[in-house]
Biopython code that builds the backbone (N, CA, C, O; Angstrom):
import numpy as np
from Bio.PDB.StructureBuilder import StructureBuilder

atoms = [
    (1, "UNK", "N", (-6.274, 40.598, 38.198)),
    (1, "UNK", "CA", (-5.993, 39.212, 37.904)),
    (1, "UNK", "C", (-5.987, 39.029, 36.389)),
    (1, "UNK", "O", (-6.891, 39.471, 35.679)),
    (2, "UNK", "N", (-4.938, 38.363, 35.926)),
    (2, "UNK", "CA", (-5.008, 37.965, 34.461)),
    (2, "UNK", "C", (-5.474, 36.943, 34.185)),
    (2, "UNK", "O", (-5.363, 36.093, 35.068)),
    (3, "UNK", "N", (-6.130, 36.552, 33.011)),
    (3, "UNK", "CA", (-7.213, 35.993, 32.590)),
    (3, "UNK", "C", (-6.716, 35.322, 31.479)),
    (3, "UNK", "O", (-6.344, 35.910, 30.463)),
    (4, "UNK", "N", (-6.685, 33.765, 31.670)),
    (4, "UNK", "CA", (-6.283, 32.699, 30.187)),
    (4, "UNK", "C", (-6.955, 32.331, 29.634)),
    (4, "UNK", "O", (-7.761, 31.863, 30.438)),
    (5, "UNK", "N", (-7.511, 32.044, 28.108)),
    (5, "UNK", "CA", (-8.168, 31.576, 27.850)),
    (5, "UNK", "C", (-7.490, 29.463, 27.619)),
    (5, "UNK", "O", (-6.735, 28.973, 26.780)),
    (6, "UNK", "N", (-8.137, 28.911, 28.641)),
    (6, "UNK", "CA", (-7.535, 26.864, 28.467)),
    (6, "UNK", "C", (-9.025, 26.435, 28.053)),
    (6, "UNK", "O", (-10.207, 26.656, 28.316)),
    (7, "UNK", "N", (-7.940, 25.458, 26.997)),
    (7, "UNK", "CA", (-9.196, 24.592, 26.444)),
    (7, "UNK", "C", (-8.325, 23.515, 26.525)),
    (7, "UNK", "O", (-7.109, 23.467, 26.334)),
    (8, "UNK", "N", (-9.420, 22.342, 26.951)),
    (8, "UNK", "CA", (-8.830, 20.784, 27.237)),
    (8, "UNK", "C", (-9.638, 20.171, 26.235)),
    (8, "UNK", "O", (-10.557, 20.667, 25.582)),
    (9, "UNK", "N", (-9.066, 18.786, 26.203)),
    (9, "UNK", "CA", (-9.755, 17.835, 25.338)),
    (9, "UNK", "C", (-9.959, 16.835, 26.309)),
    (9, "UNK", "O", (-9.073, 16.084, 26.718)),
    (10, "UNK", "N", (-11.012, 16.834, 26.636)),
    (10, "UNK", "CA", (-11.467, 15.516, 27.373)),
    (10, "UNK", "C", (-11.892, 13.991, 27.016)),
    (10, "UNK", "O", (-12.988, 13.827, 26.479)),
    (11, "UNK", "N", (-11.091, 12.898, 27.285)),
    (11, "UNK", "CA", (-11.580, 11.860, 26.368)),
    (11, "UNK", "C", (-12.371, 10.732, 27.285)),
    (11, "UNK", "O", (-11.658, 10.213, 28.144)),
    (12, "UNK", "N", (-13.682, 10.300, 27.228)),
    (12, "UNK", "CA", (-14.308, 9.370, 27.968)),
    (12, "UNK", "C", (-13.920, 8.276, 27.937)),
    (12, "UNK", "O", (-13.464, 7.933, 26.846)),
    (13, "UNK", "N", (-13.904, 6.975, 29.341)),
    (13, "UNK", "CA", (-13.408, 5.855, 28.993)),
    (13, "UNK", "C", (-13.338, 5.293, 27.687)),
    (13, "UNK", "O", (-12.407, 4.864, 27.006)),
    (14, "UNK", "N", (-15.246, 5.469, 27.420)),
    (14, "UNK", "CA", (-15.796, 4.160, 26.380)),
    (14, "UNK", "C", (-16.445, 5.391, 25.248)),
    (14, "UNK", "O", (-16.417, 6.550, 25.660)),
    (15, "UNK", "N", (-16.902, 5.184, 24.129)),
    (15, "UNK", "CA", (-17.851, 5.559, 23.551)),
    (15, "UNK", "C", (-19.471, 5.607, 24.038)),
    (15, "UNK", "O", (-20.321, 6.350, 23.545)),
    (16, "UNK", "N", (-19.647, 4.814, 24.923)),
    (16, "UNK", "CA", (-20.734, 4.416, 26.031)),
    (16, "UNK", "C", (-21.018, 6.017, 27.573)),
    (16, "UNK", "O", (-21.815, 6.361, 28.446)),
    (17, "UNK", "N", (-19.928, 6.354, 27.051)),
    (17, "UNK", "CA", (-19.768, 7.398, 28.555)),
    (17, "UNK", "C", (-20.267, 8.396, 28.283)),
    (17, "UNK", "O", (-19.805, 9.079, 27.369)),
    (18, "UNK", "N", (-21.451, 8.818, 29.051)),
    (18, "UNK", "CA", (-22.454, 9.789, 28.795)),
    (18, "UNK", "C", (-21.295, 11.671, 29.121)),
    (18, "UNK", "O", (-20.822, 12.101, 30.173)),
    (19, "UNK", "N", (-21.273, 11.988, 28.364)),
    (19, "UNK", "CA", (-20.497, 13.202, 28.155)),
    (19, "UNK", "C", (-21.523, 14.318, 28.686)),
    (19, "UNK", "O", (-20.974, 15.416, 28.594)),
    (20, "UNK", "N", (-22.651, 14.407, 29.139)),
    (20, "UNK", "CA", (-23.272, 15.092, 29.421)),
    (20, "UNK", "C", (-23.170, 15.118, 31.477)),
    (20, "UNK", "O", (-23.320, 16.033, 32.286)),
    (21, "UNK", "N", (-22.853, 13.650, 31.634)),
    (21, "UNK", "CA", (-22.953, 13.433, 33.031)),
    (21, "UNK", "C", (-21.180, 14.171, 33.815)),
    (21, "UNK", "O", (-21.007, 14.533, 34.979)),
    (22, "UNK", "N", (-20.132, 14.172, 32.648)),
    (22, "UNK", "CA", (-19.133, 14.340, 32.744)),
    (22, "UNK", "C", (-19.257, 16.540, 32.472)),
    (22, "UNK", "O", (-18.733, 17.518, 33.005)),
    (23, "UNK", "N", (-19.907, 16.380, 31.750)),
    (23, "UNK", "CA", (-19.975, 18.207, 31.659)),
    (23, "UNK", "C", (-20.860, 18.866, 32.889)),
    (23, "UNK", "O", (-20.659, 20.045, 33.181)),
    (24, "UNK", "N", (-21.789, 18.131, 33.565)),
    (24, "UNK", "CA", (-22.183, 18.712, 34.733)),
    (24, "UNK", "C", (-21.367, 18.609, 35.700)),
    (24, "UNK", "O", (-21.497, 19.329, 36.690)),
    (25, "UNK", "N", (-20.497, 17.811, 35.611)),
    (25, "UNK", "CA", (-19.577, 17.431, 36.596)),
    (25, "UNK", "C", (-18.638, 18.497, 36.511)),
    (25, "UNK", "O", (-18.294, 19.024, 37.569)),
    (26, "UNK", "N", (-18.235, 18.846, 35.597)),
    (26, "UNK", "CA", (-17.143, 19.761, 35.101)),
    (26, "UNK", "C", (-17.833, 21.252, 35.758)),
    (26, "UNK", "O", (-17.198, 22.062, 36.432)),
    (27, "UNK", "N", (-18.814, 21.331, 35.496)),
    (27, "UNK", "CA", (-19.725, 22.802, 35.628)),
    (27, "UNK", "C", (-19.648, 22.879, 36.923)),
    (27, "UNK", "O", (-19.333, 23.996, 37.336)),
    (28, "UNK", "N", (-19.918, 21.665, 38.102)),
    (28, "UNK", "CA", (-19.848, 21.842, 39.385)),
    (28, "UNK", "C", (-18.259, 22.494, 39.823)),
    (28, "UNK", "O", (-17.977, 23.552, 40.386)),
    (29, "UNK", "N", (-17.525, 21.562, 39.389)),
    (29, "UNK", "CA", (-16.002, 22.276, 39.924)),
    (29, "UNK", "C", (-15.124, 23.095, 39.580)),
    (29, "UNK", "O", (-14.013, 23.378, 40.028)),
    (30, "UNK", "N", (-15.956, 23.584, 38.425)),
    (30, "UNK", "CA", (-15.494, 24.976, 38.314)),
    (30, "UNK", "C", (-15.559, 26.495, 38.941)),
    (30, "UNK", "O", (-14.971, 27.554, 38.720)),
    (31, "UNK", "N", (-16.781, 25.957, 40.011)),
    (31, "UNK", "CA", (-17.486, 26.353, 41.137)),
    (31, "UNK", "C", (-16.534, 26.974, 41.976)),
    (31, "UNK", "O", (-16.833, 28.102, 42.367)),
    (32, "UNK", "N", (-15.235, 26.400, 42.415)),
    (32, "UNK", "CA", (-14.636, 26.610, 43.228)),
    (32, "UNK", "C", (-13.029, 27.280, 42.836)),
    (32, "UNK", "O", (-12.104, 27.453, 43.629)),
    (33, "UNK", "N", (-13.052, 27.554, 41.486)),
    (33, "UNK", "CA", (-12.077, 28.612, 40.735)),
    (33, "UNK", "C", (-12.634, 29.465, 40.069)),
    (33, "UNK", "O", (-13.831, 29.298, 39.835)),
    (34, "UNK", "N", (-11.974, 30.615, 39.566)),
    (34, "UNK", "CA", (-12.616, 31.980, 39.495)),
    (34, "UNK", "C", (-12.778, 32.238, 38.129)),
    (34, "UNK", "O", (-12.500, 33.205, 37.420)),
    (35, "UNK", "N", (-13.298, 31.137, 37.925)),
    (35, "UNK", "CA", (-14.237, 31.475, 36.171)),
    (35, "UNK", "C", (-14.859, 31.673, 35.746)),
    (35, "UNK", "O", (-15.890, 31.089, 36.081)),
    (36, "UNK", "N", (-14.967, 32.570, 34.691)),
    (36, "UNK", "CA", (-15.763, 34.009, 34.450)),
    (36, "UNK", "C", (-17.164, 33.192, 33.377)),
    (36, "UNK", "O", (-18.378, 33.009, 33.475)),
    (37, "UNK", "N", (-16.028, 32.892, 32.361)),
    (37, "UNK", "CA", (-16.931, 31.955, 31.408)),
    (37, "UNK", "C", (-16.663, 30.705, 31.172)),
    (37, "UNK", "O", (-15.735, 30.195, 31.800)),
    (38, "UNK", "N", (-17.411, 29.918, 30.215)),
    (38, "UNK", "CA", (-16.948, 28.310, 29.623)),
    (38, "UNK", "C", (-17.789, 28.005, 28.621)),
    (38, "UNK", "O", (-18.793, 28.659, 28.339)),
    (39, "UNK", "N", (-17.339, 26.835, 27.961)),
    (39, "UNK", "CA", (-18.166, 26.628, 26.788)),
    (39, "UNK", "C", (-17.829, 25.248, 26.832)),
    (39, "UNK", "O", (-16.961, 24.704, 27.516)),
    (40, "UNK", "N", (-18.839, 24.616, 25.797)),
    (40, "UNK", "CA", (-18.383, 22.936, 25.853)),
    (40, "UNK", "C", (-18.457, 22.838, 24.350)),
    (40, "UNK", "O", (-19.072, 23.834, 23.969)),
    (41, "UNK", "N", (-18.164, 22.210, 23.492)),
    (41, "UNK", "CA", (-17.974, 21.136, 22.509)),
    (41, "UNK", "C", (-17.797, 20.146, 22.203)),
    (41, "UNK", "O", (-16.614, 19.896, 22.432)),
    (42, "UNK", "N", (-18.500, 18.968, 21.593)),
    (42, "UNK", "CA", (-18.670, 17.775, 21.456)),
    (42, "UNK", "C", (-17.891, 17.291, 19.953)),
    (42, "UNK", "O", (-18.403, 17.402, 18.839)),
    (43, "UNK", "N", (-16.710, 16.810, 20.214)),
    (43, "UNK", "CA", (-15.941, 16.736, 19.077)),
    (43, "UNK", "C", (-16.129, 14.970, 18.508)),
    (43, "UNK", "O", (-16.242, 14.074, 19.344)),
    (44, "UNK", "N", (-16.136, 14.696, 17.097)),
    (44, "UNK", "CA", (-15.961, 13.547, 17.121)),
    (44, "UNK", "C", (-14.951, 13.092, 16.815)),
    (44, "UNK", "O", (-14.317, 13.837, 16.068)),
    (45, "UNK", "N", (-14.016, 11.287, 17.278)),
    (45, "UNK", "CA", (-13.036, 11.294, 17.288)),
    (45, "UNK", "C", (-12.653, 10.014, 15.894)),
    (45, "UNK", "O", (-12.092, 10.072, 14.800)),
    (46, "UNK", "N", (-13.346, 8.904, 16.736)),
    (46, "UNK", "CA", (-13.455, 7.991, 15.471)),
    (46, "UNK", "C", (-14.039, 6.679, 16.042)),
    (46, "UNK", "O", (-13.477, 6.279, 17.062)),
    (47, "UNK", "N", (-15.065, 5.937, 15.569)),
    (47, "UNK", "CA", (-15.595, 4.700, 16.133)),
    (47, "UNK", "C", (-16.498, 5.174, 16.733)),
    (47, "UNK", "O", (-16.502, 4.375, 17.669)),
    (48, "UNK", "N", (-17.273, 5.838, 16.946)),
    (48, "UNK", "CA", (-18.341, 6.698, 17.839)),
    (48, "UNK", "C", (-17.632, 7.211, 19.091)),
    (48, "UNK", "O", (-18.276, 7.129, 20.137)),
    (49, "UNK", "N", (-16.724, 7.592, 19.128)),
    (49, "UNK", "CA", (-15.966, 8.121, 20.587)),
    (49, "UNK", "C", (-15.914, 9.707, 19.882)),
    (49, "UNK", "O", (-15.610, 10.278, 18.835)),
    (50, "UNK", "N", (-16.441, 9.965, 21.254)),
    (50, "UNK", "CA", (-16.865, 11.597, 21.027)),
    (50, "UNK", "C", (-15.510, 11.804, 22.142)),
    (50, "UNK", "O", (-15.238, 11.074, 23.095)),
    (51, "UNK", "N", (-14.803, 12.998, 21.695)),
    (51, "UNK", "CA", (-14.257, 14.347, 23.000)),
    (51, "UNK", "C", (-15.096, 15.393, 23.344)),
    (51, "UNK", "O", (-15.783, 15.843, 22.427)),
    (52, "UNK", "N", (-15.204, 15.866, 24.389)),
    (52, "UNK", "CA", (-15.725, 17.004, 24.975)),
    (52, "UNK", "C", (-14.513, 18.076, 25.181)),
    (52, "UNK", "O", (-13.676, 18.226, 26.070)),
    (53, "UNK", "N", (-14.730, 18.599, 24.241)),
    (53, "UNK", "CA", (-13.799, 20.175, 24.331)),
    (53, "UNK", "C", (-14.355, 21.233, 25.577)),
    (53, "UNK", "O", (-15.433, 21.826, 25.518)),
    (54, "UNK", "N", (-13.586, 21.312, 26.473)),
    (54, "UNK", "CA", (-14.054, 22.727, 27.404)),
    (54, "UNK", "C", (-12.862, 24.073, 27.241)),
    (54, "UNK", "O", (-11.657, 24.182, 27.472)),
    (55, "UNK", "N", (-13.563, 24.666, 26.900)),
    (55, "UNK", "CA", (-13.111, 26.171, 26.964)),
    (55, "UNK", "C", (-13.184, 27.339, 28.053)),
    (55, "UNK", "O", (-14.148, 28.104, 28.065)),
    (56, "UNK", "N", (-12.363, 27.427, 28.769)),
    (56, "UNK", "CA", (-12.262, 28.098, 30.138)),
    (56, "UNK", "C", (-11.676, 29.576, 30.025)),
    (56, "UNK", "O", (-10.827, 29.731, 29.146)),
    (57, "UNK", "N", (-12.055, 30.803, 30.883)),
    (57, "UNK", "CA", (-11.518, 31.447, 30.721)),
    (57, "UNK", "C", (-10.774, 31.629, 32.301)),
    (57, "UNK", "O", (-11.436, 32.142, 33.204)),
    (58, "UNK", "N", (-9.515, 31.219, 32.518)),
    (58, "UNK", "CA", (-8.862, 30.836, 33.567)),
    (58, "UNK", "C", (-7.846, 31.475, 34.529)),
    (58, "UNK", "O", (-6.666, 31.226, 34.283)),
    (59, "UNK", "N", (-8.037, 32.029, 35.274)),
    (59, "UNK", "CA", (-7.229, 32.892, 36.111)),
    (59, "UNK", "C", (-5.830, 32.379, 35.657)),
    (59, "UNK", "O", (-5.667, 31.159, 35.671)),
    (60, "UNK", "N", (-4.952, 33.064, 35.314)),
    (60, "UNK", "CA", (-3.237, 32.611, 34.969)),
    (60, "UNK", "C", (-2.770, 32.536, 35.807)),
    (60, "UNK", "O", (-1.629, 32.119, 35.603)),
    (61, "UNK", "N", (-3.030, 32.764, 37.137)),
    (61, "UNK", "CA", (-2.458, 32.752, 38.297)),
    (61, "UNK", "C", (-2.226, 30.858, 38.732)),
    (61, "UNK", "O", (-1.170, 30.378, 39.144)),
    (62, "UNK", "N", (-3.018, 30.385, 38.583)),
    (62, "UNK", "CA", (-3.179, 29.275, 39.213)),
    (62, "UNK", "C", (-2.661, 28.009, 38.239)),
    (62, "UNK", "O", (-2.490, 26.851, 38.619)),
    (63, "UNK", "N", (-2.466, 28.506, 36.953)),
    (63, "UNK", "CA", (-1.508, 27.311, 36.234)),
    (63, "UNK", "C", (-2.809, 26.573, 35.263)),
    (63, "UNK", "O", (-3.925, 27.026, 35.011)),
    (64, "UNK", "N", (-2.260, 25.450, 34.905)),
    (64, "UNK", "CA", (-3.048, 24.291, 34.092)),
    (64, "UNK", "C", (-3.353, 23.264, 34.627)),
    (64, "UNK", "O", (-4.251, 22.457, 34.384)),
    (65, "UNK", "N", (-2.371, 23.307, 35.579)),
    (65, "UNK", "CA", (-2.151, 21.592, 36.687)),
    (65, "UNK", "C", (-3.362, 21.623, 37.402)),
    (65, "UNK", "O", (-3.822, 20.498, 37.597)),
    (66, "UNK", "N", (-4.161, 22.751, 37.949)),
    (66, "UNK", "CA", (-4.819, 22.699, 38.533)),
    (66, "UNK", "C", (-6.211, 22.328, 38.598)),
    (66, "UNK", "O", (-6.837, 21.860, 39.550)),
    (67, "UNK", "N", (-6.708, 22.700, 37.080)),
    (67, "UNK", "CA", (-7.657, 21.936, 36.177)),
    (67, "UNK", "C", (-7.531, 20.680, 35.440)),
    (67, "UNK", "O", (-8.468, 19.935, 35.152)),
    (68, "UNK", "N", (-6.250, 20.501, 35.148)),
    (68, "UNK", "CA", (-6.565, 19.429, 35.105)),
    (68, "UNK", "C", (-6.274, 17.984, 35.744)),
    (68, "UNK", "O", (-6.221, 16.919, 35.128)),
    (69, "UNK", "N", (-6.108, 18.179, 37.045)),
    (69, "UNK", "CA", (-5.889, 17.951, 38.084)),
    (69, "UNK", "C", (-7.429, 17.739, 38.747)),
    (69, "UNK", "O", (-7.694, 16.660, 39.277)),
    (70, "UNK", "N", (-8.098, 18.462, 38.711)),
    (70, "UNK", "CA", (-8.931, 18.184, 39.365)),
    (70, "UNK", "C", (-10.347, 17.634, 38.417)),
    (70, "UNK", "O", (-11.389, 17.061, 38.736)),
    (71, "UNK", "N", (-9.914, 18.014, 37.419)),
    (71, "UNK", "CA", (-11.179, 17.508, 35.798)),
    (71, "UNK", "C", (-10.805, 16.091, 35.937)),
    (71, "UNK", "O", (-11.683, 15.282, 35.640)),
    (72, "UNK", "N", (-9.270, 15.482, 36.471)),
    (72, "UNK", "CA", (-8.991, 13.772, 35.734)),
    (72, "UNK", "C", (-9.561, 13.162, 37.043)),
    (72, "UNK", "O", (-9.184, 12.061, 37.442)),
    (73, "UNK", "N", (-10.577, 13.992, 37.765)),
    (73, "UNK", "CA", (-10.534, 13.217, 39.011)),
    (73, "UNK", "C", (-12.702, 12.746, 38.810)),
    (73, "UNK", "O", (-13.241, 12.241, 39.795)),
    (74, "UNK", "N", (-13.243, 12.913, 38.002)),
    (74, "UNK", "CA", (-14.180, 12.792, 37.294)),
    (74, "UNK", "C", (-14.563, 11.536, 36.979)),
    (74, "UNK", "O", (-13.704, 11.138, 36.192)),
    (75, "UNK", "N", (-15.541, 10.498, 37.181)),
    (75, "UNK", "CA", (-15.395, 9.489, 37.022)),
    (75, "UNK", "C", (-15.775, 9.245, 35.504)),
    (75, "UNK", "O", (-16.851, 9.619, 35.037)),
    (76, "UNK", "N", (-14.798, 8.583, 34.773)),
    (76, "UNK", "CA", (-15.267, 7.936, 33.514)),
    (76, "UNK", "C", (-13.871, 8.667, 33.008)),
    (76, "UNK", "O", (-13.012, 7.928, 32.527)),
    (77, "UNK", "N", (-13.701, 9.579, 33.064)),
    (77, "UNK", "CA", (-12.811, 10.391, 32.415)),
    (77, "UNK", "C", (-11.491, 9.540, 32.076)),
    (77, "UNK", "O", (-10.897, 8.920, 32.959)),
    (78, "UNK", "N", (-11.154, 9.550, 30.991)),
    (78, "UNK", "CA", (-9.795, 8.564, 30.407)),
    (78, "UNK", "C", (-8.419, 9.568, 30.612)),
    (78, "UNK", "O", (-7.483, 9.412, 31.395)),
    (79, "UNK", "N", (-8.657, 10.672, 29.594)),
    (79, "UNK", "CA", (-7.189, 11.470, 29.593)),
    (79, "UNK", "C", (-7.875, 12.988, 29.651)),
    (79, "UNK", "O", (-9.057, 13.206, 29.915)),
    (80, "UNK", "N", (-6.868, 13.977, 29.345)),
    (80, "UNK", "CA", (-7.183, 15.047, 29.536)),
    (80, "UNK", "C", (-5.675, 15.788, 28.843)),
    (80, "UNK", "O", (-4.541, 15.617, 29.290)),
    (81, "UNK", "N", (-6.090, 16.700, 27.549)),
    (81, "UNK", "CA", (-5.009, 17.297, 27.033)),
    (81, "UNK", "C", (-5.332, 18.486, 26.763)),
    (81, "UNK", "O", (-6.405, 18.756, 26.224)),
    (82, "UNK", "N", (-4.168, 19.657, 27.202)),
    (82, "UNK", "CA", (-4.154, 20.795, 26.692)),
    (82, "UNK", "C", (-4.024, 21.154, 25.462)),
    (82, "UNK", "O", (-3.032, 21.157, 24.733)),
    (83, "UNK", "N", (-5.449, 21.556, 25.222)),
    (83, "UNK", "CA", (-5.116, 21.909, 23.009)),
    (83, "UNK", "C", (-4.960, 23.207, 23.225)),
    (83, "UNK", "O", (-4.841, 23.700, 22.103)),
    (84, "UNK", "N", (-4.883, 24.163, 24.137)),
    (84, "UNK", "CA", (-4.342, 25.312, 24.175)),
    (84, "UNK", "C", (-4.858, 26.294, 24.713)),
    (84, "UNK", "O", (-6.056, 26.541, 24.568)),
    (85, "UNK", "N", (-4.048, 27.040, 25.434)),
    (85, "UNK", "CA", (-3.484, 28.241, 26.165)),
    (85, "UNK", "C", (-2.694, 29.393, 25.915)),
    (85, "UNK", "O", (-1.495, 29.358, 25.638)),
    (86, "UNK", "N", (-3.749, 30.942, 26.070)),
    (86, "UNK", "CA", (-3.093, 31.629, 25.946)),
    (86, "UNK", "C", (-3.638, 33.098, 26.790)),
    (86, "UNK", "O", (-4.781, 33.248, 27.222)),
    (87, "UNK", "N", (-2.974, 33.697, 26.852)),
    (87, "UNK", "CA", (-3.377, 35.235, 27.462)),
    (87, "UNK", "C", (-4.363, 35.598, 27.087)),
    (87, "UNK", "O", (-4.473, 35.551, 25.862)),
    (88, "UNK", "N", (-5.627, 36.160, 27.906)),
    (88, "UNK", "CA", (-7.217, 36.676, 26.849)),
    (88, "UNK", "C", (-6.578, 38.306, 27.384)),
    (88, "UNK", "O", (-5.995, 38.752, 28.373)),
    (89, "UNK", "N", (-7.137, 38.869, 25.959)),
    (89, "UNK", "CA", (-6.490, 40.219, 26.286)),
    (89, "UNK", "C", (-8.533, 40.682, 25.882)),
    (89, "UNK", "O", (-9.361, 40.117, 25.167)),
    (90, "UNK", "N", (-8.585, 41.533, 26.487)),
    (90, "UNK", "CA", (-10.707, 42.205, 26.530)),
    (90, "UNK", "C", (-10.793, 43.238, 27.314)),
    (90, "UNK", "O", (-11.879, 43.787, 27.496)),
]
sb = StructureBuilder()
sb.init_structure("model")
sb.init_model(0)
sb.init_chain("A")
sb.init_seg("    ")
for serial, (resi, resn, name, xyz) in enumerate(atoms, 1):
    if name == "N":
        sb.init_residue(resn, " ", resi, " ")
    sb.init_atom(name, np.array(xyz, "f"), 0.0, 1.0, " ", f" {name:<3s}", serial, name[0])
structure = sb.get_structure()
């Protein structure tokens, strides 16, 4: 199986939206795709609105749609953008 490295930018409704309740959330459903590793980052954006960067290392088989597809289904969660994708070669 080939192996992608996707990183999303996750943006919370409010500045108010606990990003921690949204990264356990994330940790649970990753549960059910075949990912090896992940990482999180807490980016700031502007006005106190933080992004949560996740870094996946993502079976290529199964696309992008599929994460984030199932990440926008998260409650609080506003948008969800691919800052990038590419082949992990290791």
């Amino acid at each position: 199986m080939t192996m992608a490295v996707l990183k999303l930018k996750i943006m919370p409704e409010s500045p108010e939206t606990d990003l921690e309740k949204i990264k356990k959330e994330i940790e649970e459903r990753i549960k059910k795709f075949d990912v090896k590793n992940h990482s999180f980052e807490i980016q700031p954006i502007a006005f106190g609105l933080k992004a949560l960067i996740v870094t996946l290392a993502w079976p290529e088989e199964k696309g992008t749609d599929e994460a984030v597809e199932e990440f926008s289904k998260i409650e609080h969660v506003s948008t969800i953008d691919i800052i990038d994708y590419r082949r992990a070669f290791g």
